[in-house]
C-alpha positions in Angstrom: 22.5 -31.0 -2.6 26.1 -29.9 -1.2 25.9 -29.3 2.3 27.2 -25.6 3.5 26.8 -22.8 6.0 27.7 -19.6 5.9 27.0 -16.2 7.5 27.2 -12.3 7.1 27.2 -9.6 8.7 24.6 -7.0 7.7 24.3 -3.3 10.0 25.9 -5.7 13.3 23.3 -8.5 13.1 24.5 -12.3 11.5 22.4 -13.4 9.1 23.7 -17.4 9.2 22.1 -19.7 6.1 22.2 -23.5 5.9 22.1 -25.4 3.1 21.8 -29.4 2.1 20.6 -30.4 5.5 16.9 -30.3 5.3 14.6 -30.8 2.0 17.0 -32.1 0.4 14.4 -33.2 -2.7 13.9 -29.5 -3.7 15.6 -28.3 -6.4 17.1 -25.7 -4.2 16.5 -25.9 -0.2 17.9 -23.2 2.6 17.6 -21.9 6.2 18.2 -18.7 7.0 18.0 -17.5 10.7 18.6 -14.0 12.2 18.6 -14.1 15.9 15.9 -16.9 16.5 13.8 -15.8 13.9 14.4 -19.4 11.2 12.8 -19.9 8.1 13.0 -22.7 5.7 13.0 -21.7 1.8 12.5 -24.0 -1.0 12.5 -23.5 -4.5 11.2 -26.5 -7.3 10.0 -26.1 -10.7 7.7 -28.9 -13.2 10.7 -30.6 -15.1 8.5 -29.5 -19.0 7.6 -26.1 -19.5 3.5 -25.1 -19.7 2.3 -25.0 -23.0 -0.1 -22.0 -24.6 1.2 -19.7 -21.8 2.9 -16.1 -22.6 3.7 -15.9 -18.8 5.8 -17.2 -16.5 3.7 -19.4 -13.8 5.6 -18.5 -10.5 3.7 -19.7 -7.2 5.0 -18.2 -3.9 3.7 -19.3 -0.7 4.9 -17.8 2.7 3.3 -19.3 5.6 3.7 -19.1 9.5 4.0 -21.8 12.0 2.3 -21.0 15.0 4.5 -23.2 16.7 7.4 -21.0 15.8 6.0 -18.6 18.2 4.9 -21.1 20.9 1.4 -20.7 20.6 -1.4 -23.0 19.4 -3.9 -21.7 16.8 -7.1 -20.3 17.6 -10.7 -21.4 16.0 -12.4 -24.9 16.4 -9.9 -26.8 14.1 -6.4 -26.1 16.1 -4.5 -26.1 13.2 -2.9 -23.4 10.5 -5.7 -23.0 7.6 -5.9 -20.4 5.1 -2.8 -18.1 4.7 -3.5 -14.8 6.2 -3.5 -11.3 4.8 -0.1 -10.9 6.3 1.2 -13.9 5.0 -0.1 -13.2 1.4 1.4 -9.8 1.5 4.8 -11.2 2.2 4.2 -13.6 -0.4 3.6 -10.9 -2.9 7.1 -9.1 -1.3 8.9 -12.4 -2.7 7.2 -12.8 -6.1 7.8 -9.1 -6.7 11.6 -9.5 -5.8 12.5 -12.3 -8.1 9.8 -12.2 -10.9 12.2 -10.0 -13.0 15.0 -11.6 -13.1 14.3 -15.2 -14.9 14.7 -15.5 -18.3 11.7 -13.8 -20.6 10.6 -17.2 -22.1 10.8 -19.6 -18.9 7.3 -21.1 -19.1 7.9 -24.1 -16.2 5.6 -24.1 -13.2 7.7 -22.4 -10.6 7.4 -22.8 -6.6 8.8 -21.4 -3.9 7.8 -22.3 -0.1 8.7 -20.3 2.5 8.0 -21.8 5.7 8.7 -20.0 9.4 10.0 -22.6 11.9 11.1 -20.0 14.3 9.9 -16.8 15.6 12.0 -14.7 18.1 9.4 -12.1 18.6 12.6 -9.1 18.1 13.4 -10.3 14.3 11.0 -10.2 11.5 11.3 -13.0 9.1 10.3 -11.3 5.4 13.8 -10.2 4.7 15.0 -13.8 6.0 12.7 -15.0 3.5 13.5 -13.3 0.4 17.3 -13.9 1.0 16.6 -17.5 1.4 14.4 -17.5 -2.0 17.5 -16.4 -3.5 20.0 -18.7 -2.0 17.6 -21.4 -2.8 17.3 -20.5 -6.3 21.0 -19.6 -7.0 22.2 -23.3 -5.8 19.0 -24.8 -7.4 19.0 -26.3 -11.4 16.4 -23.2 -12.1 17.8 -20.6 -14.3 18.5 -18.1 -12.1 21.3 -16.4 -12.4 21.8 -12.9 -10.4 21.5 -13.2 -7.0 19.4 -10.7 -4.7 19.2 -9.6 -1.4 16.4 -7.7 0.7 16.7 -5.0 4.0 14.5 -3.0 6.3 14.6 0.2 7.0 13.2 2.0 10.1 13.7 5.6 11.7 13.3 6.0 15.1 14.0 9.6 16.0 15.1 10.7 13.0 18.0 7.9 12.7 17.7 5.7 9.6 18.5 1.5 11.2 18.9 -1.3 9.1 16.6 -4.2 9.8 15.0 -2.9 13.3 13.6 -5.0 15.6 10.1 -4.9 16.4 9.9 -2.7 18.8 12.0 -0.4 16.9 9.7 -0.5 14.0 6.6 0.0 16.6 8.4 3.5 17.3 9.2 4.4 13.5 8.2 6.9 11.2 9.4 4.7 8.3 8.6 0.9 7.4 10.6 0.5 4.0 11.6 -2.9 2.7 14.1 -2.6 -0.5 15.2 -6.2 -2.7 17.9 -5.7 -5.4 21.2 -6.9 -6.7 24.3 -5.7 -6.2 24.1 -3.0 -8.9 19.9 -1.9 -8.4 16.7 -2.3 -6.9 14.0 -4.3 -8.1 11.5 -3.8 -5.5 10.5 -1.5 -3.0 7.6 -1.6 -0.2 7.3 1.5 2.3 5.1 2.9 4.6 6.1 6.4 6.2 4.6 9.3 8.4 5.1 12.2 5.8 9.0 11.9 4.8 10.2 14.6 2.5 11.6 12.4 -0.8 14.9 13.4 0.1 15.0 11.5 3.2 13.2 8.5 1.4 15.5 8.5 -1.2 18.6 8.6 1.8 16.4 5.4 2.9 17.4 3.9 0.0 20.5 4.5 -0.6 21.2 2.7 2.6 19.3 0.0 1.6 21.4 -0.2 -1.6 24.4 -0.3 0.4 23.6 -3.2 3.0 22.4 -5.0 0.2 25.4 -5.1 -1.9 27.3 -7.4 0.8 24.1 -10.2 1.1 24.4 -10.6 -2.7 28.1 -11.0 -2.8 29.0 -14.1 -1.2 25.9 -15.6 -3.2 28.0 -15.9 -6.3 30.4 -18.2 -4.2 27.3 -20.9 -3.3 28.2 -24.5 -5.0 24.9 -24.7 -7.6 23.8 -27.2 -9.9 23.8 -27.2 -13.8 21.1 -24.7 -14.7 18.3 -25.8 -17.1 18.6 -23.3 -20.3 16.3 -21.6 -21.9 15.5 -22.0 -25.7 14.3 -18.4 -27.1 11.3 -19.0 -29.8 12.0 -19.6 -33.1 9.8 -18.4 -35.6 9.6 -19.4 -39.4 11.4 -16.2 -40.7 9.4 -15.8 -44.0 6.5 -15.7 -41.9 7.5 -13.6 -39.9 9.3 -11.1 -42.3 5.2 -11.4 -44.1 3.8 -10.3 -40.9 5.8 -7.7 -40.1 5.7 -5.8 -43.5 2.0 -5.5 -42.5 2.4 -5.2 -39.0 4.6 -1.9 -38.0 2.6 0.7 -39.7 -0.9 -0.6 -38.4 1.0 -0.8 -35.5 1.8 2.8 -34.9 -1.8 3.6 -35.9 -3.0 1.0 -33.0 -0.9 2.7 -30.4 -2.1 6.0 -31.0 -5.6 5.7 -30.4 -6.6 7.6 -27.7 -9.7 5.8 -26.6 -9.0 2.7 -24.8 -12.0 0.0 -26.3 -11.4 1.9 -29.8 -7.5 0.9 -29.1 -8.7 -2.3 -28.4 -11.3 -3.2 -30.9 -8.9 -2.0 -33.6 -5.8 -4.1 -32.6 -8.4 -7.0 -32.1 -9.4 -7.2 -36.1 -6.1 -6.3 -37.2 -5.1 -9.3 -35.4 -8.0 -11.6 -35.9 -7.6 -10.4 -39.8 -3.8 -11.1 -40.3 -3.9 -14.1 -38.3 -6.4 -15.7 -40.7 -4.4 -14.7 -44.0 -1.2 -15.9 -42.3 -3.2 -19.3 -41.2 -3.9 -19.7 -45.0 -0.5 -19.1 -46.0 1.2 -20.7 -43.4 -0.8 -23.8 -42.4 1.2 -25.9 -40.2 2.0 -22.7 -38.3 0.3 -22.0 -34.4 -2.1 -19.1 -33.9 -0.2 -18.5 -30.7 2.6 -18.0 -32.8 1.6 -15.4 -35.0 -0.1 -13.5 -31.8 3.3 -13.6 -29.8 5.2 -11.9 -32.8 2.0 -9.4 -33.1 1.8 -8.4 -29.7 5.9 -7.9 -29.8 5.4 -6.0 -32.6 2.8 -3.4 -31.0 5.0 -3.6 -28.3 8.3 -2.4 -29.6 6.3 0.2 -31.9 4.5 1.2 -28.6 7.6 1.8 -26.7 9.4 3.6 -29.4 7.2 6.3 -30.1 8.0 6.8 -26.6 11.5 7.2 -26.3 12.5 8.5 -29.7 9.6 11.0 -30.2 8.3 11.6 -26.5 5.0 10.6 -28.3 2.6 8.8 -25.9 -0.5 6.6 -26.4 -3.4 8.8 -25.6 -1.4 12.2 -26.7 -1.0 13.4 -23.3 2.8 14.9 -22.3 5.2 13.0 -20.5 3.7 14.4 -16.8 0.5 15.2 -18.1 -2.3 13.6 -15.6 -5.5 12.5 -17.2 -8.9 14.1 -16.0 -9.9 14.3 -12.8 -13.5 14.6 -11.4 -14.7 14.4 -7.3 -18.3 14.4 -6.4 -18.5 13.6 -2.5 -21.9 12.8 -0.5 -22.3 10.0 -3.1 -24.1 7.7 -1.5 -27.5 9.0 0.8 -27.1 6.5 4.0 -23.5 5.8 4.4 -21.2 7.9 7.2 -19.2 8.8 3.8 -18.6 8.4 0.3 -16.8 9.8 -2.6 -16.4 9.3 -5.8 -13.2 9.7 -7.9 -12.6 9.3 -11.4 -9.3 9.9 -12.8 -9.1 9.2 -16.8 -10.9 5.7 -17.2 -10.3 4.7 -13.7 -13.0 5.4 -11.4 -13.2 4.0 -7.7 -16.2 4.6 -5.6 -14.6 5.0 -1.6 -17.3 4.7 1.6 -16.1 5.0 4.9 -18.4 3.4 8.1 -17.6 4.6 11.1 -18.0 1.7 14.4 -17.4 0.9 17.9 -14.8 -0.4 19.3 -16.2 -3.7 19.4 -16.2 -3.8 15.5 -12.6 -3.8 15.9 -10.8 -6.8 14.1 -9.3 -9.1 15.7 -5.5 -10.1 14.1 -4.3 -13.1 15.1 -1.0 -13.2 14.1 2.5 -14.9 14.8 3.5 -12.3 17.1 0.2 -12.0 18.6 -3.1 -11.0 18.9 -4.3 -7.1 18.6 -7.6 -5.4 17.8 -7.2 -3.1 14.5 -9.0 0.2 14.5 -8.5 0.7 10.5 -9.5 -1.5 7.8 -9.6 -0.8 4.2 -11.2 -3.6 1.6 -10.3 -2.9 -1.9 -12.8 -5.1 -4.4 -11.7 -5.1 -8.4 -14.8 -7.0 -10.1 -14.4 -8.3 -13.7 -17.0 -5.4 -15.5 -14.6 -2.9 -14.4 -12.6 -4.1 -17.2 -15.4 -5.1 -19.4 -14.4 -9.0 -18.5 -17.3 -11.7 -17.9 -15.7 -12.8 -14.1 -17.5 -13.9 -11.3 -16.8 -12.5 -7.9 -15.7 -15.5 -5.6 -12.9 -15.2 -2.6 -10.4 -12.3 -2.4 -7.8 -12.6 -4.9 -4.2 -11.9 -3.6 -3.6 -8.3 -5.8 -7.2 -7.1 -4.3 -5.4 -7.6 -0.6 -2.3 -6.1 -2.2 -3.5 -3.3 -3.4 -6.0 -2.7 -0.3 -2.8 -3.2 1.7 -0.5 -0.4 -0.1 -3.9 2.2 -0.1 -4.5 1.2 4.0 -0.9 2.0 4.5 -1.0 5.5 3.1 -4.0 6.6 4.5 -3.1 5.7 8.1 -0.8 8.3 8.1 -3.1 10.6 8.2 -5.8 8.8 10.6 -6.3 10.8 14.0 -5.1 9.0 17.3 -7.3 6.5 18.7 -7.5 8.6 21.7 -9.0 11.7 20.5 -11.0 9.6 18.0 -12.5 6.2 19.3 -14.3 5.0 16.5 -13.4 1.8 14.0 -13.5 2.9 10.7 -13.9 0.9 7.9 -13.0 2.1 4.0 -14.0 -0.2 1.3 -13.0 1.1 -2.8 -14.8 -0.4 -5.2 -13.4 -0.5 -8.2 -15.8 0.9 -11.1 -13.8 1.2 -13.8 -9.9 0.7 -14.3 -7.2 1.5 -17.1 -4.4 2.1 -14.6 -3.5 2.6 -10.7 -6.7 1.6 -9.2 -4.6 1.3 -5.9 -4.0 5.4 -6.1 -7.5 5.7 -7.1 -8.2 4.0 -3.9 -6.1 6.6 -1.8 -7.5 9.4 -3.5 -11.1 8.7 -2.7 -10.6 7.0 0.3 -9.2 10.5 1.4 -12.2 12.4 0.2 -14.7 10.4 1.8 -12.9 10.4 5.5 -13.4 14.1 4.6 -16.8 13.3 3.4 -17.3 11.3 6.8 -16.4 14.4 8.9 -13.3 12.3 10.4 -10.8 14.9 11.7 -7.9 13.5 9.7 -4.5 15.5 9.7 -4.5 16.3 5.7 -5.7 15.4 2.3 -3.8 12.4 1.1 -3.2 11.4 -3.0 -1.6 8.6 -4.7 -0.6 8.3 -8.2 1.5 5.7 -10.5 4.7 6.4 -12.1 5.8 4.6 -14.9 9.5 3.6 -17.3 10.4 3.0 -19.9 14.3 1.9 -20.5 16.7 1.3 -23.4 20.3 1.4 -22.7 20.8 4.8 -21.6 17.8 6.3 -23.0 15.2 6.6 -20.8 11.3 8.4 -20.0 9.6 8.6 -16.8 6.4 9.0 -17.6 3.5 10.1 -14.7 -0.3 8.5 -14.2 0.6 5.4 -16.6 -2.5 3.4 -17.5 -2.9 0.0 -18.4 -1.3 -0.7 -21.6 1.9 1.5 -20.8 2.2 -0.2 -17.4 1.8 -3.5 -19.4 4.8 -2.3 -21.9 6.7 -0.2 -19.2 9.4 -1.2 -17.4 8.2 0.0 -13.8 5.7 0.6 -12.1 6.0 3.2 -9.1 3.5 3.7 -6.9 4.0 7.2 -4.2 1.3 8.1 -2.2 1.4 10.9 0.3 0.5 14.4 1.4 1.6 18.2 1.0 4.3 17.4 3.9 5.2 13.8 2.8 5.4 10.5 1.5 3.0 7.9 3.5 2.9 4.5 1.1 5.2 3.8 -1.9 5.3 0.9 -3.9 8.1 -0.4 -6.8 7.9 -3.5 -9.0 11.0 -3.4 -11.4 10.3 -5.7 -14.5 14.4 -4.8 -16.2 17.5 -6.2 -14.1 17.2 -3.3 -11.8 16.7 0.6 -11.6 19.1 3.3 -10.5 19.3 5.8 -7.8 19.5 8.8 -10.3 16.2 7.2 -12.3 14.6 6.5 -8.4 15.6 10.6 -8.2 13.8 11.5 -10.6 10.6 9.1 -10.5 10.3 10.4 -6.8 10.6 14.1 -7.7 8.3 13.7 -10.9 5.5 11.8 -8.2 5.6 14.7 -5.9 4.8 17.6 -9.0 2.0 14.9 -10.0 0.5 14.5 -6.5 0.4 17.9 -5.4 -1.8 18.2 -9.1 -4.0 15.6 -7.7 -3.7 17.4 -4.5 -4.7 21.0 -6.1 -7.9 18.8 -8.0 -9.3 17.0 -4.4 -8.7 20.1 -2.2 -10.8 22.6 -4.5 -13.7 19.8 -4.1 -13.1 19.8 -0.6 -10.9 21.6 1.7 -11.8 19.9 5.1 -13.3 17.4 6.7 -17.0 17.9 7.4 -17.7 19.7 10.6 -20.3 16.9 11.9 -20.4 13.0 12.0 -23.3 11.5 9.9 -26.8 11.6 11.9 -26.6 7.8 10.7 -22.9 7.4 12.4 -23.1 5.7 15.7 -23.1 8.7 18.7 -20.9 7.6 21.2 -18.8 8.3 24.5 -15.9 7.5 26.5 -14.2 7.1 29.7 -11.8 6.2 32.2 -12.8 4.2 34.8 -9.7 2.3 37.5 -9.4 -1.3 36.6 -10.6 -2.4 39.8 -13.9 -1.5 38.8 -14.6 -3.3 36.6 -16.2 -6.3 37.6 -18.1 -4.2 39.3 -19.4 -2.6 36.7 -19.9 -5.3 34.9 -22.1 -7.5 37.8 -22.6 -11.1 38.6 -23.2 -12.5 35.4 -23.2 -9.2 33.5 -26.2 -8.1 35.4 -25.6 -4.2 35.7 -23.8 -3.6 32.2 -26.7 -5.5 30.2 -29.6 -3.3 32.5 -27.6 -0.1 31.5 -27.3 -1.2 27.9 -31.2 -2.6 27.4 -32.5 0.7 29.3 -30.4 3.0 26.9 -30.6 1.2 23.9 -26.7 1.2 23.7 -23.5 -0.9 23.5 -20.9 -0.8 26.3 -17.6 -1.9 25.3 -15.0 -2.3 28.0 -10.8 -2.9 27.6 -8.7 -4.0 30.4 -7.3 -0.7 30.9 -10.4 0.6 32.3 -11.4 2.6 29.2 -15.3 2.4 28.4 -16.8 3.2 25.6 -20.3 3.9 25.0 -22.1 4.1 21.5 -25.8 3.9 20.3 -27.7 5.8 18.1 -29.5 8.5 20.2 -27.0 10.9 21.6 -28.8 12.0 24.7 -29.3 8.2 25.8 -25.2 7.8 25.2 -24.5 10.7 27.9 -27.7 9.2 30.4 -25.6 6.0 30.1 -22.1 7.6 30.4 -23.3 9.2 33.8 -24.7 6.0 35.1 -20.8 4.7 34.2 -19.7 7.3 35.9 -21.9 6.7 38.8 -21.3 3.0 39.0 -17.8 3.5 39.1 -16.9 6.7 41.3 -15.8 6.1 44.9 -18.0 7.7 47.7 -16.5 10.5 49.2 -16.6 11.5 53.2 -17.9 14.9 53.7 -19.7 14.6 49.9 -23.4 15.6 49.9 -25.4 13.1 47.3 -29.3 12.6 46.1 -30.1 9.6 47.2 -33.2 7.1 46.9 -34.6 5.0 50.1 -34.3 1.8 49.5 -35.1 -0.2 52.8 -35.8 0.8 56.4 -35.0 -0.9 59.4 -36.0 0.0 63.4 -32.5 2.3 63.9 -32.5 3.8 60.6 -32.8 4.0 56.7 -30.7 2.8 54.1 -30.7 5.2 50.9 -28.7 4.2 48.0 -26.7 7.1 46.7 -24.8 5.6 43.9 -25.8 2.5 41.6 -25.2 -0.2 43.9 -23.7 2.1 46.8 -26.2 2.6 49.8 -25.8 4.0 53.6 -27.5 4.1 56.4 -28.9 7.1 57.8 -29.2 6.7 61.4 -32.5 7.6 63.1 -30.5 10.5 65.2 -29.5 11.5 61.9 -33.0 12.1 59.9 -34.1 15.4 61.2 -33.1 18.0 63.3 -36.2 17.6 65.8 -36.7 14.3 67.5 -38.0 11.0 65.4 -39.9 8.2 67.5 -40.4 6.1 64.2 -38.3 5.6 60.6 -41.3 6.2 59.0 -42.6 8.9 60.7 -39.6 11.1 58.4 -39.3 8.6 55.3 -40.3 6.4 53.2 -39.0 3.8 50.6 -38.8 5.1 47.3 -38.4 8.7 48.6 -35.6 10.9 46.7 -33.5 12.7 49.8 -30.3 14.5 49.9 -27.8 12.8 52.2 -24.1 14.0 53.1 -21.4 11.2 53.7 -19.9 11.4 57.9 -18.0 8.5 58.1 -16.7 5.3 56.1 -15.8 2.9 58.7 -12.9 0.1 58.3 -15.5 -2.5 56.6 -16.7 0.1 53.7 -20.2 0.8 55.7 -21.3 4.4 54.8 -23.0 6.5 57.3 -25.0 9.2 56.5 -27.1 12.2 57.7 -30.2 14.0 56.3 -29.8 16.8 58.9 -26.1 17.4 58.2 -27.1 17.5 54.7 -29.4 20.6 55.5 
């Protein structure tokens, strides 16, 4: 591997990348580092390709070494384990951004490794890492030929930056990450705070721009001899048999509406041709005759299309499928709501907890607590497919992940709304854009839930279809024309504005006129969706479950804490075992109080509030006696807070004995004289009067 290092300039930042010094086995091997961010790409592929495939099996792993940041790992075992959801979602970013652009038929076991060696805590490393997957596969033997590049965007203040730092893209309204080539895009990831499509579309643009320079000096990388790749060859009489029987059946497959009667149909056509062609043609592969079948029903497919606007199940070019929304779904959960759209149904519940239900993210840059999760499960009978549930598969966090980002957008502040809440969409039923599904009932049943969210929020998937200049967008695809489409475009968002969008690109790249459009046609289809959702239900619910946990909150001074707490957690475990309720408590000195009766949250919150408040001179309290000594009474007039009330001081007449005016246990009402220079309080029962 020739040795080289280069750098460019992107928006004022260098980008400098290494090659031929480290991994030097890989096929292709680079470091890329922006600031102090550094991460190590490497790109190698089996040397035969995988046989009885029609796929290409690509394999992208980005992980984070937690000694790039300086930190050790948490848990019992000290060392990096399972890739986290973070790191799979950048994963995905990669595999999105290249996947297009091998050749159709590669069929060789494809890796790339994506390793962060360096964190500088201002520079994030997922563009770094899907410039260095391209470097790595341009100069590598793997036949790649068109190099690509990858930006962020942010807007802080209404000012579009290329690749913020962190903190600028903690004070942004937009998150957008954009891969292409020099000429188009071939993915894009965004999350946004309601941005008009004009302004998105101005996002990227300017990601096209910066873009352009990354992949330039690409071409100029030394590379080895690329591996080529054969395109099938099939026995031509065969094939010529096949498809004399194949393109009118096919048209009449395509055009069935219902999905299973779509499917059943092409299934014995196929089983039946394949057995006659078996006959004829014996030293011929099944997988043969299936791979020209399935291109035939895809070129008919996407014909009907483009030449006669005609698509599958009838339905015009921005024609959404049906829509129903029944809400209160589910008796005992804080929300539900179910949405079916076509043959895609997702069932959204929303539980509402404390903030100790908070996750904990523990993540290169650091550890937070996260207020909002969303769980998105896709199980095999959703499809009608025998599949066993077992671990979370990467497109279930992916498309959770996409749904989470557009419905934060709309998510009240933590301050004016303390609780965790937790949405999970299962997945019913699916024929296409399960992951807009997802946002669309995950918006009805936080309505459902009675949280105070700022607006109704939709999702739906775009769809294209490309030949030379000829082109259809085409909105709500489902599965078979995402399948044989040449996009898929996911925009989720409100009446204001985009919150979440999503591109995968599976043609060398797609325009900024065609982006236009797509964009403009997703906006006409959500505010449908929109129209469907809000005649439902207009608003969120007025009340919080009765099974919703009640609960309270508070500031208390930081100093107080430990006081609060006790020796050993004596005073917050009474307060919580006497109220049947759970006291959470952040460093800030904000309490939070939850439990399932309401009044025995407030008789809790006012004990807080007693334990913590500073006794005031000249303040008259109700007090309890608590001990009595020959010169006087102590009465305790706050939780842990006593005085003493001088014998002078217990009545206006003259007292020969303490006990002769009180006694322990008695309730009196005391006002505050004087707090000396050690914190003693002295009181007065006569002053009081």
């Amino acid at each position: 591997m020739e040795y080289f290092k280069k750098e460019v300039d992107v928006a004022g930042k260098k980008i400098i990348i290494e090659s031929g010094k480290l991994a030097k086995q890989a096929s292709g091997s680079c470091m890329v580092r922006i600031g102090e961010t550094t991460v190590l790409v490497n790109a190698v592929a089996s040397k035969e390709p995988k046989e009885g495939i029609d796929f290409m099996p690509l394999t992208v792993d980005y992980r984070e070494r937690t000694y790039a940041a300086g930190r050790i790992p948490g848990g019992f075992f000290k060392r990096e384990a399972k890739p986290r959801d973070s790191e799979i979602l950048v994963s995905r970013l990669i595999d999105r951004s290249i996947r297009p652009l091998f050749p159709e038929y590669w069929r060789n076991d494809t890796q790339i490794s994506a390793i962060v060696l360096s964190h500088d805590g201002e520079n994030d490393a997922e563009t770094a890492s899907i410039i260095g997957t391209s470097v790595a596969l341009m100069i590598s033997d793997l036949p790649f030929y068109t190099p690509i590049a990858s930006v962020r965007i942010g807007r802080v203040n209404g000012e579009l930056i290329v690749n913020p730092t962190i903190a600028q893209q903690d004070a942004s309204d937009l998150d957008l990450i954009v891969s292409g080539t020099e000429d188009a895009l071939t993915m894009v990831e965004a999350g946004a705070l309601e941005l008009s499509e004009e302004e998105m579309l101005a996002a990227l643009n300017l990601a096209k721009e910066n873009i352009k320079g990354i992949c330039a000096f690409q071409k100029e990388l030394p590379s080895k001899t690329k591996i080529q790749v054969p395109e099938p060859q099939y026995n031509g009489a065969m094939k010529a048999d096949i498809e004399a029987e194949a393109i009118d059946n096919a048209e009449e497959g395509v055009t069935i509406k219902e999905k299973g009667e779509r499917d059943a149909f092409w299934s014995g056509f196929k089983k039946d041709i394949t057995k006659r062609m078996l006959e004829k043609y014996p030293e011929e592969l099944k997988g043969t005759i299936d791979a020209i079948l399935e291109n035939i029903f895809y070129v008919k497919a996407r014909e009907l299309v483009l030449n006669k606007r005609v698509r599958t199940d009838a339905r015009g070019l921005e024609e959404i499928r049906p829509i129903s929304v029944e809400t209160s779904f589910l008796p005992r959960v804080h929300g539900s709501a179910l949405f079916t759209r076509g043959q895609t149904q997702a069932l959204a519940t929303v539980t509402l907890g404390t903030p100790g239900d908070m996750q904990i993210m523990d993540e290169l840059a650091g550890e937070y607590k996260e207020r909002f999760m969303l769980h998105y499960n896709f199980p095999g009978f959703s499809t009608g497919e025998a599949k066993g549930e077992r671990s979370t598969s990467r497109r279930e966090i992916g498309h959770g992940a996409l749904a989470k980002r557009a419905l934060r957008a709309i998510l009240p502040p933590e301050e004016d709304f303390g609780y965790t809440i937790r949405i999970v969409s299962d997945i019913l039923e699916s024929n296409g854009s399960s992951s807009m599904a997802s946002v669309c009932g995950g918006s009805l049943a936080l309505f459902n839930a009675g949280v105070p969210v700022k607006a109704s929020c939709a999702g739906v998937a775009m769809g294209l279809i490309k030949e030379g200049d000829n082109y259809v967008v085409l909105t709500d695809i489902m599965g078979m024309e995402d399948h044989l489409g040449d996009m898929d475009f996911k925009v989720a968002g409100t009446r204001k504005g985009i919150t979440a969008l999503q591109m995968d690109i599976k043609i060398s790249g797609l325009t900024t006129e065609i982006m236009a459009q797509a964009l403009e046609q997703a906006k006409r289809g959500r505010f449908f969706i929109l129209d469907k959702m809000d005649a439902a239900v207009s608003a969120p619910s007025n009340a919080l479950s009765q099974y919703a946990p009640k609960m309270a909150t508070l500031m208390i001074p930081p100093k107080k804490i430990g006081e609060l707490i006790g020796p050993g957690g004596k005073n917050i475990k009474k307060i919580q075992e006497e109220n049947e309720v759970k006291i959470d408590i952040e460093e800030s000195g904000k309490v939070s109080i939850s439990g399932m009766d309401s009044e025995k949250v407030n008789r809790a919150r006012d004990i807080v509030e007693a334990f913590t408040a500073e006794v005031e001179v000249g303040k008259i309290y109700k007090g309890k006696v608590v001990r009595i000594i020959e010169i006087g009474a102590f009465v305790e007039i706050l939780p842990g807070k006593d005085g003493m009330v001088h014998i002078s001081q217990l009545s206006d007449s003259h007292v020969k004995k303490v006990e002769d005016a009180v006694k322990v246990g008695e309730e009196v009402t005391v006002k505050v004289l004087k707090i000396d220079e050690k914190g003693r309080v002295n009181l007065s029962i006569k002053a009081a009067r």
